[in-house]
C-alpha positions in Angstrom: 7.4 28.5 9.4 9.4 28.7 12.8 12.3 27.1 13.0 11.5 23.8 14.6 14.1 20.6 15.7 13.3 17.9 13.8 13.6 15.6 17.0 10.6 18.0 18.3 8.1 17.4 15.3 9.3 14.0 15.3 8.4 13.1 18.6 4.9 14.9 17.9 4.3 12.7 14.6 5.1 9.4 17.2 3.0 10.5 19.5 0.0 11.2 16.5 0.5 7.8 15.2 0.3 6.1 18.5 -2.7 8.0 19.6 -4.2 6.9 16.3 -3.0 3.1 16.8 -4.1 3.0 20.3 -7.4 4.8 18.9 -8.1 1.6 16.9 -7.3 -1.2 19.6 -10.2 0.2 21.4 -12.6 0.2 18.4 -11.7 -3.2 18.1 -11.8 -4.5 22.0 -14.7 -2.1 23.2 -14.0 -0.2 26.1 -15.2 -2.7 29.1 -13.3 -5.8 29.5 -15.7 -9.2 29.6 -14.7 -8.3 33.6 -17.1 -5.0 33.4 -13.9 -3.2 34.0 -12.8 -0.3 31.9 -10.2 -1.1 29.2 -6.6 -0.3 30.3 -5.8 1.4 26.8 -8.6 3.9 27.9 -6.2 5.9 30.2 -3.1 5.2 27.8 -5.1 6.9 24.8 -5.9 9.8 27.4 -2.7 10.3 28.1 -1.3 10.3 24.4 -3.7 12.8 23.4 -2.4 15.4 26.6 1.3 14.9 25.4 0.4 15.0 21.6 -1.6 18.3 22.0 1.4 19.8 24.3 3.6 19.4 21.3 1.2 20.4 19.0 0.7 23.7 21.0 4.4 24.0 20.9 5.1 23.6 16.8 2.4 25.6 16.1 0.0 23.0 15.2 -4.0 24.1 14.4 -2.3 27.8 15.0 -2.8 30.1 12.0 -0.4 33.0 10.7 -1.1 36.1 9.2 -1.9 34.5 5.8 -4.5 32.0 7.7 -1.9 28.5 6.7 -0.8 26.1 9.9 2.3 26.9 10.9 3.5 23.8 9.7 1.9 21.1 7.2 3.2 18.2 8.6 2.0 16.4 5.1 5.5 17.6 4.0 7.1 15.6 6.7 6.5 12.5 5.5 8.8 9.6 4.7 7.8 8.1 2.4 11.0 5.5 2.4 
């Protein structure tokens, strides 16, 4: 595994979980408003997801080495505290 800062795969494990949070307000509200209009959270999910997969390319996420393992298992970077 590369050598990563921690405040690096931090911010990509933020941005993950808020994708995933912002992922489940929409389930729940739908994705017009009662107006016809298209939920707000819409473009913030987009958004999320284009600065979560720039980090992701950038720690090596979804990349394989040699031996065919991510370049990092962010499982192990849990904290479990």
């Amino acid at each position: 595994m590369r050598d990563l800062p921690a405040a690096v795969v931090r911010s990509y494990a933020e941005l993950s979980l808020l994708s995933r949070e912002t992922l489940d307000r929409l389930k729940e509200r739908g994705l017009v408003r009662a107006d016809g209009t298209p939920d707000p959270f819409i473009e913030t999910f987009r958004r999320l997801k284009l600065a979560e997969l720039q980090y992701a390319r950038l720690i090596g996420v979804g990349s394989a080495t040699g031996d065919g393992k991510p370049v990092i298992d962010l499982e192990t970077l849990r904290d479990d505290s």
